[in-house]
C-alpha positions, -999 to +999 in steps of 0.1 A: +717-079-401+711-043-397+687-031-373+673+009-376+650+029-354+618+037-368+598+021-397+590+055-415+558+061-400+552+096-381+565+093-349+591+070-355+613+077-329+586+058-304+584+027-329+604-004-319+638-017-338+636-034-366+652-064-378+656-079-414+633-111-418+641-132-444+610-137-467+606-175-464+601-173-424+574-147-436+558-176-460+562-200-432+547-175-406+515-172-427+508-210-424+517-210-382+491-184-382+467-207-400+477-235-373+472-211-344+437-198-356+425-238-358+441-244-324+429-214-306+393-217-326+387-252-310+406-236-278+377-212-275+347-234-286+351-258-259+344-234-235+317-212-250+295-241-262+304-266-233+302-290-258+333-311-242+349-307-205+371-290-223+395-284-249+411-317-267+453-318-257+461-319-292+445-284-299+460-269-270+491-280-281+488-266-313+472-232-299+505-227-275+530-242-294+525-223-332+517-192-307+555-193-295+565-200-334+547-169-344+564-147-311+601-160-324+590-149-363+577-114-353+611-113-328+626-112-361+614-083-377+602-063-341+635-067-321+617-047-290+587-071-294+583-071-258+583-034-253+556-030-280+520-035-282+519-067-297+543-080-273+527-068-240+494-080-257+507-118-257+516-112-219+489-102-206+468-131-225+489-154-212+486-139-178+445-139-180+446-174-190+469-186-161+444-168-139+415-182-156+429-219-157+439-214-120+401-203-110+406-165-101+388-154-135+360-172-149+369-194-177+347-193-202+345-149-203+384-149-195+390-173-230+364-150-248+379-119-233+415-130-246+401-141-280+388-104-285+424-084-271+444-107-296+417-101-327+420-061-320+454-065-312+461-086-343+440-062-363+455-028-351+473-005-378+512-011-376+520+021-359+496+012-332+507-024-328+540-017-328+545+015-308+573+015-277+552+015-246+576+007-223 
């Protein structure tokens, strides 16, 4: 495996390494990502619509578990992933959820405020997502 600086955008020298991916973990990424959409989806409807006390185990499972699946496949390809945007996005959600669950933040804003940082996040071009910030 070869890593290289840079992923030919402008400004390269601020992008983080990159690592070869093999394609299948790609394929198998796509479906995690599915996983973790229903699991955080059912995540964040129990506590906007108070509906139940809160979220069922088995989705929170799901939500946390394919969460860490998709980190390890984007480790992969973004060898700095913690140094980039993306990665010091996942930090700080998991950070404002500890704080939520733990009663410093209120819950049900905190899980809405999360959902909306990992959708721009998520959505963000490549060179934005991906630039070194520390």
């Amino acid at each position: 495996m070869q890593d290289k600086t840079g992923n030919g955008c402008e400004n390269s020298e601020r992008m983080g390494r990159i690592g070869d991916r093999p394609y299948w973990v790609l394929n198998l990424s796509i479906l995690i990502r599915a996983a973790h959409q229903i699991g955080v989806a059912v995540f964040l409807a129990a506590y906007l619509l108070d509906a139940i006390p809160g979220p069922p185990k088995i989705y929170v499972f799901i939500a946390f578990s394919s969460g860490g699946l998709l980190l390890a496949t984007e480790w992969l390809r973004h060898r700095q992933i913690f140094r980039e945007m993306a990665g010091m996005i996942s930090v700080v959600k998991l950070l404002l959820l500890g704080a939520a669950y733990h009663g410093f933040l209120p819950l049900p804003a905190t899980v809405l405020l999360i959902f909306v940082i990992a959708s721009i996040g998520a959505h963000a071009p490549k060179k934005v997502r991906h630039r070194l910030l520390l």
